[in-house]
Backbone as a chain_set.jsonl record, in Angstrom:
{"seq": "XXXXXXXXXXXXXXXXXXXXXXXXXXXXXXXXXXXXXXXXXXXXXXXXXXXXXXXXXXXXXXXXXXXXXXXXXXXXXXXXXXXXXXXXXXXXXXXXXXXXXXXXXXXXXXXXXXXXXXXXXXXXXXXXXXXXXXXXXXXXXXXXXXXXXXXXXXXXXXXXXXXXXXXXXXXXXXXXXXXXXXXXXXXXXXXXXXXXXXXXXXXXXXXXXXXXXXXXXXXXX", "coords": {"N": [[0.851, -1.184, 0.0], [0.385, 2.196, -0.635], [0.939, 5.406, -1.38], [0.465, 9.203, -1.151], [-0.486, 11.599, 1.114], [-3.093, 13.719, 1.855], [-3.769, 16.899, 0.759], [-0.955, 19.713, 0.058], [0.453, 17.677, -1.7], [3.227, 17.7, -1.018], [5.246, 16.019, 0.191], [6.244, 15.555, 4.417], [9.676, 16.315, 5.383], [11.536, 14.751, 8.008], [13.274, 17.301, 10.296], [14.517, 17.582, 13.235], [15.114, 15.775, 15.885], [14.061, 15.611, 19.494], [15.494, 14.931, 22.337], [15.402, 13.139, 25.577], [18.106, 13.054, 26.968], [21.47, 13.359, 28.801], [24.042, 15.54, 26.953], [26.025, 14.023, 27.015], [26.531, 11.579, 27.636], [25.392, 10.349, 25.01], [27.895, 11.107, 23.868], [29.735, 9.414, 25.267], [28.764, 7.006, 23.745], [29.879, 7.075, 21.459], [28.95, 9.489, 19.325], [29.504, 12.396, 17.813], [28.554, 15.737, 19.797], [27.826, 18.148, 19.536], [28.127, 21.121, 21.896], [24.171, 21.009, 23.003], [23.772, 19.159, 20.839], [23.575, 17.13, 18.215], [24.065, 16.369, 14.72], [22.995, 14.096, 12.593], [23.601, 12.392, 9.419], [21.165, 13.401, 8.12], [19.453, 14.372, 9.953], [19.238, 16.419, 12.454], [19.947, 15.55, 16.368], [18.728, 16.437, 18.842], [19.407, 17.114, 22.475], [18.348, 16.959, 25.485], [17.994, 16.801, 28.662], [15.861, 16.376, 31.417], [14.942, 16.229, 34.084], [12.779, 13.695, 35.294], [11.721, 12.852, 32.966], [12.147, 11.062, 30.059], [13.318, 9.621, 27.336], [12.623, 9.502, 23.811], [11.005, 12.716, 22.883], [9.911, 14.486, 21.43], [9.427, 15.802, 18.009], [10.393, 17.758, 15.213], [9.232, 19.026, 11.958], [9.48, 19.442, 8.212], [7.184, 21.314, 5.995], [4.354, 20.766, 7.0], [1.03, 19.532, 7.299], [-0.447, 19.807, 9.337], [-0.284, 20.198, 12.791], [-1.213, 17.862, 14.526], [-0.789, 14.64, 15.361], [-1.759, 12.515, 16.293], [-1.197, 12.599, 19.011], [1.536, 12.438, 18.776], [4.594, 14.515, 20.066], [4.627, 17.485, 18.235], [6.296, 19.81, 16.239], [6.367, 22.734, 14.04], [8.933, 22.977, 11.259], [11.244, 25.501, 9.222], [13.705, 25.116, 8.551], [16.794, 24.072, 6.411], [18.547, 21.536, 5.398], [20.752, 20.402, 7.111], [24.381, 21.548, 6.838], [26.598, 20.357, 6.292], [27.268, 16.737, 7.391], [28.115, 15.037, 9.799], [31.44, 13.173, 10.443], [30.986, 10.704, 12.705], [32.483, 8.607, 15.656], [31.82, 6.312, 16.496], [31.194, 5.235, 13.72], [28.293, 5.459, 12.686], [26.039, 6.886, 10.173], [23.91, 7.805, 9.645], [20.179, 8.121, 10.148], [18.136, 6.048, 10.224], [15.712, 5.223, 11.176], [12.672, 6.306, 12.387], [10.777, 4.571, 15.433], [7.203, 4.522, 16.078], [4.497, 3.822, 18.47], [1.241, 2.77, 18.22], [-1.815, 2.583, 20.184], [-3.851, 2.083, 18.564], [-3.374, 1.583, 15.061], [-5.057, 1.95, 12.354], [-6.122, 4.549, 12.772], [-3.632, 6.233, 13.735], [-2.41, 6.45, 11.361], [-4.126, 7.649, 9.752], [-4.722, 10.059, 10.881], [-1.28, 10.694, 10.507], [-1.963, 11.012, 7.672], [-3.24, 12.833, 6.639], [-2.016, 14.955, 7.795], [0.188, 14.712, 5.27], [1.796, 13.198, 5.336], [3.635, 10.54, 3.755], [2.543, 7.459, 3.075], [4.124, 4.862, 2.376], [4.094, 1.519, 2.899], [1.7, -0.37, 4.528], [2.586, -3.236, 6.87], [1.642, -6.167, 7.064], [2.463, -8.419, 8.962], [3.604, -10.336, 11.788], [5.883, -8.515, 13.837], [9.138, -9.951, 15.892], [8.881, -9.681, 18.163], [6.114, -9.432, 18.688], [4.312, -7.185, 17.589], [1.734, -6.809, 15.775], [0.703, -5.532, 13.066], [2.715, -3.178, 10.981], [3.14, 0.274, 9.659], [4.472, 2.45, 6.725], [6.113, 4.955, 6.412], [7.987, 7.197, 4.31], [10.143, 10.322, 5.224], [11.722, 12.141, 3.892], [15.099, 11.474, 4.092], [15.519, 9.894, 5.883], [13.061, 7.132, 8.055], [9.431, 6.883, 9.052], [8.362, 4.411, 11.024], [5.618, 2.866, 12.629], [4.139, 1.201, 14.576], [1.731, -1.065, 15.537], [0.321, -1.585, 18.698], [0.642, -4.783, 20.47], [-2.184, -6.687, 21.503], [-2.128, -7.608, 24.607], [-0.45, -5.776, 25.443], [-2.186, -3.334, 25.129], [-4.562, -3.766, 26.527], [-2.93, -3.899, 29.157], [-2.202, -1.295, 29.73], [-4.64, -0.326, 29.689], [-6.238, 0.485, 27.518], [-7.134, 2.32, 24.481], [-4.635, 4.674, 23.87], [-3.11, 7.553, 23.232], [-0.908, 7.634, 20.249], [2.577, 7.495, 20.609], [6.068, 8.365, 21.004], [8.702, 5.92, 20.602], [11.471, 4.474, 20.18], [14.765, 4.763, 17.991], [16.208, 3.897, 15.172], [19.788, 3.37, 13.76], [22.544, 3.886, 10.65], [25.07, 1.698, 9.956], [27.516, 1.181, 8.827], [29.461, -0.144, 8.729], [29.221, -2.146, 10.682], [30.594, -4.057, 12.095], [32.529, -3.352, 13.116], [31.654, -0.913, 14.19], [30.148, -2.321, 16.628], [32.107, -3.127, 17.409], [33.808, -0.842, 18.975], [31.828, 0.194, 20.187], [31.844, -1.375, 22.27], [31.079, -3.131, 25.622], [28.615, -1.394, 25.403], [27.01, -2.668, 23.244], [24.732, -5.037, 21.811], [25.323, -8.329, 20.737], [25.568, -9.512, 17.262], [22.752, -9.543, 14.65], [20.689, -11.462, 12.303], [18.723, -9.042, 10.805], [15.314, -8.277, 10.608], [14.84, -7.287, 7.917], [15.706, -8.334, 5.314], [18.96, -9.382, 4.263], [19.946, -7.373, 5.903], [21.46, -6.247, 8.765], [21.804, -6.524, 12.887], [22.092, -4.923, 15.593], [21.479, -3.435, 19.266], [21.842, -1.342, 21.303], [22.861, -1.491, 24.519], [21.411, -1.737, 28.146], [23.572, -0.343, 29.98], [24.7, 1.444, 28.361], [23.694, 3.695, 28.739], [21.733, 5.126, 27.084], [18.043, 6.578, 27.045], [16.316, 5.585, 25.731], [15.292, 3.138, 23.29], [17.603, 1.873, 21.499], [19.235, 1.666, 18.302], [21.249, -0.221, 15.793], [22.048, -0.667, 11.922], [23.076, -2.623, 9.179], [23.092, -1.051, 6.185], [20.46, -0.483, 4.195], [19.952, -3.199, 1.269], [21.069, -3.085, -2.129], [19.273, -1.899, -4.867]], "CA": [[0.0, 0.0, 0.0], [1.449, 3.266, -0.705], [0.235, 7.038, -1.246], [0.557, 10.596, -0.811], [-1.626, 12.295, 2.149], [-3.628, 14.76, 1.44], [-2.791, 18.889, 0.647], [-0.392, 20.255, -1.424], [1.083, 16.717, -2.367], [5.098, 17.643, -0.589], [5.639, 14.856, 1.857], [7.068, 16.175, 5.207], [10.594, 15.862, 5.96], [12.072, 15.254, 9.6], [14.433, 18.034, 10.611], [15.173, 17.219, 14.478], [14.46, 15.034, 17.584], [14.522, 16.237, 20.85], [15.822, 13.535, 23.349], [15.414, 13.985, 26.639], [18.961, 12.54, 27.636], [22.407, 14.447, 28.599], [24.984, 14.875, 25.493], [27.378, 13.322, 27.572], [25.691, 10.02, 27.086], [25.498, 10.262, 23.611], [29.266, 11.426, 23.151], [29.965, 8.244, 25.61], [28.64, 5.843, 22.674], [30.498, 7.526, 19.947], [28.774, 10.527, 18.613], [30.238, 13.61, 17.862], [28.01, 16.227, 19.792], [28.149, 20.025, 19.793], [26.763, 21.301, 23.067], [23.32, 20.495, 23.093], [22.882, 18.787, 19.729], [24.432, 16.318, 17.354], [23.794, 15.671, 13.607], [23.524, 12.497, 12.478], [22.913, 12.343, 8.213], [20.391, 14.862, 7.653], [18.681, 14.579, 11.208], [19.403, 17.205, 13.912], [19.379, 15.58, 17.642], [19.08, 17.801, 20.586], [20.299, 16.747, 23.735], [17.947, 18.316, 26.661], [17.895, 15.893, 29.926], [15.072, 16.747, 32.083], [14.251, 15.832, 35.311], [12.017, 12.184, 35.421], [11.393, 12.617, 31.227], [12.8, 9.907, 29.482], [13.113, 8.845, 25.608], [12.436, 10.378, 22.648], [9.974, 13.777, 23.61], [9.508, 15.578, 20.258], [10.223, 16.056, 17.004], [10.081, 19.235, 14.023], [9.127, 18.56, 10.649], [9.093, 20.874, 7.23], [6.135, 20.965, 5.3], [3.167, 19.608, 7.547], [-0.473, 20.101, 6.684], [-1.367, 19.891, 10.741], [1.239, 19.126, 14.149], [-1.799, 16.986, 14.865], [-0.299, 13.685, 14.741], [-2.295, 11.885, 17.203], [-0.466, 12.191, 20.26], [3.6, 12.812, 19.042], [4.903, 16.301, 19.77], [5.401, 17.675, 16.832], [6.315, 21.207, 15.797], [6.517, 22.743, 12.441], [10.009, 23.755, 10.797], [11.635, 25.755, 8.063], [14.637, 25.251, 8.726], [16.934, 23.798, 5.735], [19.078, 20.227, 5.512], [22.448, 20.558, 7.418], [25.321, 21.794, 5.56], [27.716, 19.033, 6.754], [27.36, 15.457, 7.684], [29.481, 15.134, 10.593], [31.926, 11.669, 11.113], [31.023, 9.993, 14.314], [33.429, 7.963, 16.066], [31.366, 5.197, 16.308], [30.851, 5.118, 12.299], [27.084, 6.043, 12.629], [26.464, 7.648, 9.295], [22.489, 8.385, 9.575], [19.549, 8.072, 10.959], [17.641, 4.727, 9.29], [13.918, 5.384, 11.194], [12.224, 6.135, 13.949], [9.488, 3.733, 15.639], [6.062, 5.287, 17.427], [3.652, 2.491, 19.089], [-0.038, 3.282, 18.371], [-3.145, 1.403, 20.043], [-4.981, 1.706, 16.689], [-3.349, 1.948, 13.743], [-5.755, 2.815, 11.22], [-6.465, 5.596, 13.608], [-2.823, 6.825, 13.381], [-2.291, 6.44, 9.866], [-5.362, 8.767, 8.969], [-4.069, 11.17, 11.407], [-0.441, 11.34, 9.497], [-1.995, 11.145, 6.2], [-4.477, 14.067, 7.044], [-0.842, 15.853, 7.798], [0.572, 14.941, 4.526], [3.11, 11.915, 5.083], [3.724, 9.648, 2.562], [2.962, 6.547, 3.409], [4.748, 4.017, 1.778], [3.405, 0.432, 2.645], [1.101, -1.154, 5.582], [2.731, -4.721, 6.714], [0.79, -6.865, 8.071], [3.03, -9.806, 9.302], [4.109, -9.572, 13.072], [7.497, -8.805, 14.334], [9.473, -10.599, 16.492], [8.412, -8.818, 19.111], [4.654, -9.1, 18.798], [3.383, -6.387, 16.825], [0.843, -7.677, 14.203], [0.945, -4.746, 11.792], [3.573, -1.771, 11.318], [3.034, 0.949, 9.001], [6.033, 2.87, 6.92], [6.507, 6.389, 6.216], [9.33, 8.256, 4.369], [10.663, 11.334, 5.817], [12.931, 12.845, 3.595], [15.593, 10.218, 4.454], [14.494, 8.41, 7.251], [12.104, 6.409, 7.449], [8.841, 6.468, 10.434], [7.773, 3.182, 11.698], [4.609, 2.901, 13.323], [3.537, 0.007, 14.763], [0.373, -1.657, 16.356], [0.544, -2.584, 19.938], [-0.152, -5.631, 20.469], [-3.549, -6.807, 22.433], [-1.796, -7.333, 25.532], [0.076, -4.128, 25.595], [-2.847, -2.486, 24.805], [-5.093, -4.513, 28.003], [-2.126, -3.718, 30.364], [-2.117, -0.089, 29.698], [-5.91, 0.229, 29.914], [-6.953, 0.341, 26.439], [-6.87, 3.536, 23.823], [-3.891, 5.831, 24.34], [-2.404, 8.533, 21.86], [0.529, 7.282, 19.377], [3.975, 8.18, 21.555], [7.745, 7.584, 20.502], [9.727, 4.269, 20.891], [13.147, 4.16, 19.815], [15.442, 5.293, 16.832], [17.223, 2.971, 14.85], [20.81, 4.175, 13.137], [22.547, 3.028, 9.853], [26.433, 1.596, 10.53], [27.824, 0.454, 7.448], [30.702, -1.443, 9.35], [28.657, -2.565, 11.654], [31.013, -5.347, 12.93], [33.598, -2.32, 13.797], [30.755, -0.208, 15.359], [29.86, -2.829, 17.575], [34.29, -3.251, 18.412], [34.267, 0.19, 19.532], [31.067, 0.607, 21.785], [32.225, -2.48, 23.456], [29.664, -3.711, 25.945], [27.491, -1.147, 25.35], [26.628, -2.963, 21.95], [24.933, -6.64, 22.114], [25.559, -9.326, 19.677], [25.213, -8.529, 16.048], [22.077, -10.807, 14.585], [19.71, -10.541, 11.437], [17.307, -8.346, 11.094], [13.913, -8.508, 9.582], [14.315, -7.208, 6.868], [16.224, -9.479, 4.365], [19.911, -8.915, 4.241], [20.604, -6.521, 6.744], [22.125, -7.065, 10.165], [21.159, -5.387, 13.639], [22.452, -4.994, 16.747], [21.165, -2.873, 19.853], [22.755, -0.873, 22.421], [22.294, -2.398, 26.05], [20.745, -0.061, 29.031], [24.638, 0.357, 30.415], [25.09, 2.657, 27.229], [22.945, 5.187, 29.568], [20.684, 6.123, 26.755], [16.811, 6.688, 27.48], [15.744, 5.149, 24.384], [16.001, 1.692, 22.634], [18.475, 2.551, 20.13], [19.304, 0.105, 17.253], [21.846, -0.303, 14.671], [21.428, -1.696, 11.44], [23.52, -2.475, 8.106], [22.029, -0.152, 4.961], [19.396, -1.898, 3.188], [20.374, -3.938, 0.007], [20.26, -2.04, -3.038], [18.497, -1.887, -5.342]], "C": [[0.887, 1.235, 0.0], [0.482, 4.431, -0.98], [0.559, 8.202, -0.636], [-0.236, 10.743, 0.154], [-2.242, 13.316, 1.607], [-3.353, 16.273, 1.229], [-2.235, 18.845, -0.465], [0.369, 18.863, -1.838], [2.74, 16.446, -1.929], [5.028, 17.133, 0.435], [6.48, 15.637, 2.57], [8.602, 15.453, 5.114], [11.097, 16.147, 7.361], [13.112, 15.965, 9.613], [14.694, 17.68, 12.129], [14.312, 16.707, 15.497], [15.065, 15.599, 18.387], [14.758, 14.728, 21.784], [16.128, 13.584, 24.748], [16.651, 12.611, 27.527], [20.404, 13.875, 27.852], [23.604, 14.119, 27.566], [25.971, 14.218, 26.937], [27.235, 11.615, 27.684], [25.867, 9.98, 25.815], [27.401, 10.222, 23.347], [30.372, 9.99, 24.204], [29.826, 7.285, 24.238], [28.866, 6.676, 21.518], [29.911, 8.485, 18.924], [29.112, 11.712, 19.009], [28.914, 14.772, 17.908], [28.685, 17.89, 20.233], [27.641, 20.887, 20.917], [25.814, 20.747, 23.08], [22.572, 18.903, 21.783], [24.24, 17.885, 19.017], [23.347, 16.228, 15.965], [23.902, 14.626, 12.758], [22.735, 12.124, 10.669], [22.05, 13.848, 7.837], [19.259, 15.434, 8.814], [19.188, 15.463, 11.782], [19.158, 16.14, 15.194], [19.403, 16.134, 18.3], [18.455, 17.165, 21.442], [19.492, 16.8, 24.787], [17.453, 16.958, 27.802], [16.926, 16.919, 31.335], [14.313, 15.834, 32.853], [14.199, 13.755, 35.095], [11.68, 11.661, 34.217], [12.403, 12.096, 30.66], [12.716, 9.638, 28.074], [13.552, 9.986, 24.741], [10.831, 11.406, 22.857], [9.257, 14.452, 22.183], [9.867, 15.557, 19.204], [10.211, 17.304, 16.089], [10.072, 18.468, 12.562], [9.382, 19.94, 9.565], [7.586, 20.461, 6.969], [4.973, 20.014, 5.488], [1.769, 20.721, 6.983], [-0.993, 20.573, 8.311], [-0.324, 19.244, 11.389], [-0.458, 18.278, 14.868], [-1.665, 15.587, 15.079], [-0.389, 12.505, 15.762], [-1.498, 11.516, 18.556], [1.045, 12.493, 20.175], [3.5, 14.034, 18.978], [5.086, 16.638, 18.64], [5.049, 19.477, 16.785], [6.729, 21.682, 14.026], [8.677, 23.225, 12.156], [10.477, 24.008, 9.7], [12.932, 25.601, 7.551], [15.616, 24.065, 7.2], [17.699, 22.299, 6.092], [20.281, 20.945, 6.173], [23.58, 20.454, 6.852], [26.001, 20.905, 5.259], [26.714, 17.568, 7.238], [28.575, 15.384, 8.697], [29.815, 13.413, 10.752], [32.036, 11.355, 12.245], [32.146, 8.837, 14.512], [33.38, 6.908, 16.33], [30.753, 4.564, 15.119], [29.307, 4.89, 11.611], [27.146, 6.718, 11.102], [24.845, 8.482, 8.924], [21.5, 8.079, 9.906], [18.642, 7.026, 9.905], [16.145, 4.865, 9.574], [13.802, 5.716, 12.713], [10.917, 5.45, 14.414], [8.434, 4.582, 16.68], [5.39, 3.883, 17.988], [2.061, 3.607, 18.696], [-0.896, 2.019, 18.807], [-4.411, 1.169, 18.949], [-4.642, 2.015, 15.635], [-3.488, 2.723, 12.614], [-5.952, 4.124, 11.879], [-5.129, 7.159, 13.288], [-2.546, 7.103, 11.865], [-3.049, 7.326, 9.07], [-4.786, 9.951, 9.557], [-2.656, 11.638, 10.77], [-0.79, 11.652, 8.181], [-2.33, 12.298, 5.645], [-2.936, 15.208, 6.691], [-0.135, 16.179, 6.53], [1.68, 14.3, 4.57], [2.69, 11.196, 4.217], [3.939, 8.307, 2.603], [2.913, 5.156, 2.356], [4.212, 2.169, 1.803], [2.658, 0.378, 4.193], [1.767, -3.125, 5.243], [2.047, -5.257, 7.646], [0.981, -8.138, 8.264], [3.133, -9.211, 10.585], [5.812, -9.986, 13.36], [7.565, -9.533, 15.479], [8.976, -10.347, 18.014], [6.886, -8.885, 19.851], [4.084, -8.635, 17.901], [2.947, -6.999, 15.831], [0.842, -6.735, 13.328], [1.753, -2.979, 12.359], [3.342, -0.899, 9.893], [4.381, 2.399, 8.715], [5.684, 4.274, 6.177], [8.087, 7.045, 5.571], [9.241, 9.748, 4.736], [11.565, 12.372, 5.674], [14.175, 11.358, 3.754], [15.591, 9.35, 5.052], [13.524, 8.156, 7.257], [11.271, 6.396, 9.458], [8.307, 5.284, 10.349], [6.668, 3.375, 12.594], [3.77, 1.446, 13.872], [2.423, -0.413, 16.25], [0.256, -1.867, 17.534], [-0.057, -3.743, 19.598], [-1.31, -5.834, 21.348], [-3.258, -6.647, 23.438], [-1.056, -6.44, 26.014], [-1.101, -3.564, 25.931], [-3.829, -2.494, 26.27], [-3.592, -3.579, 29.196], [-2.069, -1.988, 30.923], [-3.957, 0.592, 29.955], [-6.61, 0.544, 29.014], [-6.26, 1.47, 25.635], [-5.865, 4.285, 24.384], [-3.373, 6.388, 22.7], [-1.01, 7.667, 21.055], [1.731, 8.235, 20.515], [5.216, 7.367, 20.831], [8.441, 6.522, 20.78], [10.851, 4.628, 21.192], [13.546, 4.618, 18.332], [16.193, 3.81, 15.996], [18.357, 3.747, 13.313], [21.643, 3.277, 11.839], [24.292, 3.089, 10.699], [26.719, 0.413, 9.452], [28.672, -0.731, 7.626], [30.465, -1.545, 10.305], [29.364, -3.597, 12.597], [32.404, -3.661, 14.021], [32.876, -1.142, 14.702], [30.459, -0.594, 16.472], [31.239, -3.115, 18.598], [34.084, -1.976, 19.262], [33.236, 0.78, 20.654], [31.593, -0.21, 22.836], [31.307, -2.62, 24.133], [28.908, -2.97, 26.407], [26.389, -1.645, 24.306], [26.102, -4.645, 22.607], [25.112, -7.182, 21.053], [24.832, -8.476, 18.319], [23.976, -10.196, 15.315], [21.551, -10.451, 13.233], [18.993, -9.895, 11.347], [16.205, -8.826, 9.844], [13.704, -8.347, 8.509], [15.856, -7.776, 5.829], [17.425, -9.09, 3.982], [20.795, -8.257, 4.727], [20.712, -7.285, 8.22], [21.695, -6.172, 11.392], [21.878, -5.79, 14.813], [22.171, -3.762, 17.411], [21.92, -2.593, 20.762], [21.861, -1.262, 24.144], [21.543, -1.006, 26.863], [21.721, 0.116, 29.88], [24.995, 1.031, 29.647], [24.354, 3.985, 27.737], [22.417, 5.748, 28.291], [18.914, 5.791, 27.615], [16.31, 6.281, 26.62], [16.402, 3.956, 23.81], [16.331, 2.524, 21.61], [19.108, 1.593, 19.17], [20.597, 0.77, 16.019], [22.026, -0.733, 13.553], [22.7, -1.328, 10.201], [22.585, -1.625, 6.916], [21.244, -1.591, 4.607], [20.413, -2.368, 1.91], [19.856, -2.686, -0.732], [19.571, -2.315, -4.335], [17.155, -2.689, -5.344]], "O": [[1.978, 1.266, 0.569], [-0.724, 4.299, -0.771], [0.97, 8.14, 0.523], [-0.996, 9.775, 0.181], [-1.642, 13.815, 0.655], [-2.358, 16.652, 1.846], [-2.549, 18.333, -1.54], [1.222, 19.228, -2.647], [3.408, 15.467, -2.262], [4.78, 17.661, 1.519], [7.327, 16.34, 2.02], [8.736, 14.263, 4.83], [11.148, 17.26, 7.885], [14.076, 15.502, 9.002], [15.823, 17.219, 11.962], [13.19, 17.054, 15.863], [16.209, 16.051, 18.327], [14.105, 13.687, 21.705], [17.188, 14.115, 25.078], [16.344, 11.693, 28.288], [20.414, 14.967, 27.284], [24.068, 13.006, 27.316], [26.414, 15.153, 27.603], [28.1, 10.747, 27.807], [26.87, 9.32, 25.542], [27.983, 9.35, 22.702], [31.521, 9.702, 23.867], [30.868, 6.863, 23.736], [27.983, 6.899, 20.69], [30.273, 8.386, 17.751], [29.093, 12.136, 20.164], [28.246, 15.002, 16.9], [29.574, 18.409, 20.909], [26.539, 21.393, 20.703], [26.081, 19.55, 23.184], [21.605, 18.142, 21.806], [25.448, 17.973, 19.24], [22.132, 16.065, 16.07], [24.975, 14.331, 12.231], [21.585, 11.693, 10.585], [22.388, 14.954, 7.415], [18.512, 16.41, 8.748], [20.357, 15.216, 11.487], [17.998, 15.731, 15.152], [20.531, 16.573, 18.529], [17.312, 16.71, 21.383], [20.341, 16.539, 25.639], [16.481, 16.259, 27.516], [17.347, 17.888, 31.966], [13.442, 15.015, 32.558], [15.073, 12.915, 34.879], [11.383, 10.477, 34.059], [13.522, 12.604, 30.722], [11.557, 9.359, 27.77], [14.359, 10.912, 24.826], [9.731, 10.862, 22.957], [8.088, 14.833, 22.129], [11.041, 15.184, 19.202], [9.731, 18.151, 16.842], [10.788, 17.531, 12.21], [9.46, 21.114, 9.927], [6.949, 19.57, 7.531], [4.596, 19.052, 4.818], [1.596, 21.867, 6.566], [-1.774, 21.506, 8.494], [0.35, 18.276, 11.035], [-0.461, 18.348, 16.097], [-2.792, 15.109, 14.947], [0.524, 11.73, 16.048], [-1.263, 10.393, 19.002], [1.736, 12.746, 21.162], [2.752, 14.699, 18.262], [5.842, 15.952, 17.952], [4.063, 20.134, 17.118], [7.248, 21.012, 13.133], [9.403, 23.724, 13.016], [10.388, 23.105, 8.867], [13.28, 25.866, 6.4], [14.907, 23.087, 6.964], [17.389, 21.871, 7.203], [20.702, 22.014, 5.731], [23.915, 19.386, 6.34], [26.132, 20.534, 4.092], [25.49, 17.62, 7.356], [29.75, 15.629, 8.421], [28.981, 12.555, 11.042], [33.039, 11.619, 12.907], [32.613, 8.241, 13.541], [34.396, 6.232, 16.487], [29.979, 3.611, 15.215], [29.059, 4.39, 10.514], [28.259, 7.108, 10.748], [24.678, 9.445, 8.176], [21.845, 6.975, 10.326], [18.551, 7.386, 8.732], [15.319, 4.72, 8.673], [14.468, 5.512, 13.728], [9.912, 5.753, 13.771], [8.737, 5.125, 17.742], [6.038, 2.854, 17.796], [1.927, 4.817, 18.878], [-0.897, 0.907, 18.28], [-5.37, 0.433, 18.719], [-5.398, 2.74, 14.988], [-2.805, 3.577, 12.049], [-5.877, 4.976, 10.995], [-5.314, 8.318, 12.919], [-2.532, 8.262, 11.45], [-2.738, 7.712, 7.943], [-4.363, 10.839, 8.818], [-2.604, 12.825, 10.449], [-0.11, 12.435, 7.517], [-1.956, 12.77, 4.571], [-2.792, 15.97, 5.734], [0.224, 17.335, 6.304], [2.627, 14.714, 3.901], [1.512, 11.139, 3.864], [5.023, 7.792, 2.327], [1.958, 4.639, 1.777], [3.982, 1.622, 0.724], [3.12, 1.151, 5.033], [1.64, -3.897, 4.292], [1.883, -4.895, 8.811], [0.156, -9.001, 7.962], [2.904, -8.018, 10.787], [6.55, -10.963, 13.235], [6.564, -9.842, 16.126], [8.794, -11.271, 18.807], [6.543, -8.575, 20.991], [3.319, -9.335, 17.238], [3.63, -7.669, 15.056], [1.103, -7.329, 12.282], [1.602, -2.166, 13.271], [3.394, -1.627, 8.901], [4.98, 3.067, 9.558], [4.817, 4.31, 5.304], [9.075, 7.292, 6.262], [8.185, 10.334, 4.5], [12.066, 13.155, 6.482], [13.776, 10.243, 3.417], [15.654, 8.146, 4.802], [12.755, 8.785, 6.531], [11.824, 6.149, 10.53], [7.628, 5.139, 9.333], [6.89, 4.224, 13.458], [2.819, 0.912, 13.301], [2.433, -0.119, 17.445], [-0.165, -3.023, 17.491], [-0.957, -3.901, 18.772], [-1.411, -4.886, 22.126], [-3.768, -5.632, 23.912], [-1.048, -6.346, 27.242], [-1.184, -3.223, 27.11], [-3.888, -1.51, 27.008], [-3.836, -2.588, 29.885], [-1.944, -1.565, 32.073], [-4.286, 1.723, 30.313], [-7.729, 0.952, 29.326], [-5.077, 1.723, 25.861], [-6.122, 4.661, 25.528], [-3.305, 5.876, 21.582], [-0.197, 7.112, 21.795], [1.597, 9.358, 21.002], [5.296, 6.248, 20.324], [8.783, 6.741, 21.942], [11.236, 5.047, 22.285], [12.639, 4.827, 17.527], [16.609, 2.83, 16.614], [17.973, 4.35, 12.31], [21.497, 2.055, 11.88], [24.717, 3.893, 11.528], [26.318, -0.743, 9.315], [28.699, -1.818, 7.05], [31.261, -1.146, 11.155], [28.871, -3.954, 13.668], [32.758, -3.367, 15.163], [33.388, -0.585, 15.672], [30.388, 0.192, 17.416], [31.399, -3.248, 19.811], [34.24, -2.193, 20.464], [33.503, 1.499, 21.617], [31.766, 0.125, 24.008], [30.276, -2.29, 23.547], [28.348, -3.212, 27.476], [25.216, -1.273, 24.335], [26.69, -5.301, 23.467], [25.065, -6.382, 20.118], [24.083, -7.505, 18.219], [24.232, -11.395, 15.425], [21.8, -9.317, 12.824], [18.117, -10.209, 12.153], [16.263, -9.407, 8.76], [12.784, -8.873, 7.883], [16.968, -7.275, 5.996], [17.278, -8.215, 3.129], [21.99, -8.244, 4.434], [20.284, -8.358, 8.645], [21.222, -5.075, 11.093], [22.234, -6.957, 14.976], [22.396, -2.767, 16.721], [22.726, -3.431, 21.165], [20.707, -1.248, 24.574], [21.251, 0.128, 26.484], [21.316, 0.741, 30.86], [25.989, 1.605, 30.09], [24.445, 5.092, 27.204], [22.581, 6.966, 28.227], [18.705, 4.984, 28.521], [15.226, 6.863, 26.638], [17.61, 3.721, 23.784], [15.758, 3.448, 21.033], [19.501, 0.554, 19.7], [20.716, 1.915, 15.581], [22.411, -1.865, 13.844], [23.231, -0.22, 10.13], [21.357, -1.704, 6.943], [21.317, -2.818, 4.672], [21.517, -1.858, 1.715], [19.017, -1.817, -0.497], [19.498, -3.526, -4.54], [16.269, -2.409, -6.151]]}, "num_chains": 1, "name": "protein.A"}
C-alpha cells in the first residue's frame, strides 16, 4: 500500500528530535556532539535531559499540513538540511527510522496522512516482538515506523492511548567495527527482519533513554 496524504502533495521531511537525555551520554557511545545537539545524516538531535522525562519527547518537521499527529509532539520547521554530515566515532552515518507504538493503527495512519506523510506500505506480518501490523513512512531520508501494539500491551495499559515515541534505529555500514568500539554497550550482532541486513542494539549500560538500534544499509536496489 502506498500514497501521498492529502494537501499540497510535498511529503514532510524530519528536521530534528529532541531527546530527553544528557549529550554526555550520547558522546559516551560515539557521537560527535556540539553542546546540546548532534547531527547524524540529515537529522538534527538535541540533547535536553530533564528531570524524570525519558526517551524520545519531540520532534520538528518541514512541510506539515497539521502538528496533529495523534499524540507525538510535533512542531513545524523551516529550517533547511544541514550543511555538513558530521563523522562519528562510532561510524554512525544516519539516521535509518524512527518507531512510534499506536493502540490503533488505522487511527494513526489517517491522522499522518491528514498531515501529509507519505505513506509508503502497511505490513501486516508480526514482528518478532509481537506487533501484528507496522506501518512505513518516508521522511525525507528516514524512514517512520509505526507500529500496532499488540492486544496485551494495549489490556495492560488500559486500552486507547495517543501514538507516543519508541526508539530510533541508526545506519552503521561497518557494523562489525561499530559494535568493536562501543564495546559492551553494543549486544551481539544478529539478522534483522528485513532481508539482508544485520542489527544490533545498544544495552541499558550505554545510559541512553531510548532503545536505540543499529542496522547495516538496506540492500540495493
Amino acid at each position: 500500500m502506498a500514497g501521498r496524504g492529502y494537501g499540497s502533495g510535498v511529503a514532510p521531511t524530519l528536521d530534528q528530535l529532541t531527546v530527553a537525555d544528557p549529550a554526555e551520554a550520547w558522546r559516551a557511545c560515539g557521537f560527535d556532539v556540539a553542546g546540546d545537539a548532534c547531527v547524524v545524516g540529515q537529522t538534527r538531535v538535541r540533547l535536553v535531559a530533564n528531570g524524570g522525562v525519558k526517551g524520545l519527547t519531540a520532534w520538528s518537521l518541514r512541510k506539515l499540513e497539521t502538528t496533529e499527529l495523534d499524540g507525538l509532539a510535533t512542531t513545524r520547521s523551516t529550517r533547511p538540511l544541514p550543511d555538513v554530515r558530521p563523522v562519528h566515532p562510532n561510524g554512525v552515518t544516519a539516521l535509518d527510522h524512527v518507531v512510534a507504538i499506536s493502540s490503533d493503527l488505522d487511527r494513526t495512519v489517517a491522522a499522518l496522512r491528514l498531515a501529509g506523510f507519505d505513506l509508503r506500505r502497511i505490513r501486516e506480518q508480526p514482528t518478532p516482538a509481537g506487533a501484528p501490523r507496522q506501518a512505513f513512512f518516508r521522511l525525507g531520508e528516514p524512514i517512520l515506523e509505526v507500529v500496532q501494539a499488540p492486544a496485551e500491551a494495549i489490556e495492560r495499559t488500559g486500552g486507547d492511548r495517543p501514538a507516543f515515541f519508541w526508539g530510533l534505529a541508526f545506519l552503521a555500514p561497518d557494523l562489525e567495527a561499530t559494535v568493536a568500539w562501543l564495546g559492551d554497550r553494543a549486544g551481539e550482532i544478529r539478522d534483522a527482519v528485513q532481508p539482508g541486513r544485520r542489527i544490533a542494539t545498544l544495552r541499558r549500560s550505554a545510559g541512553l533513554s531510548l532503545p536505540v538500534a543499529l542496522m547495516t544499509p538496506p540492500l540495493s536496489g
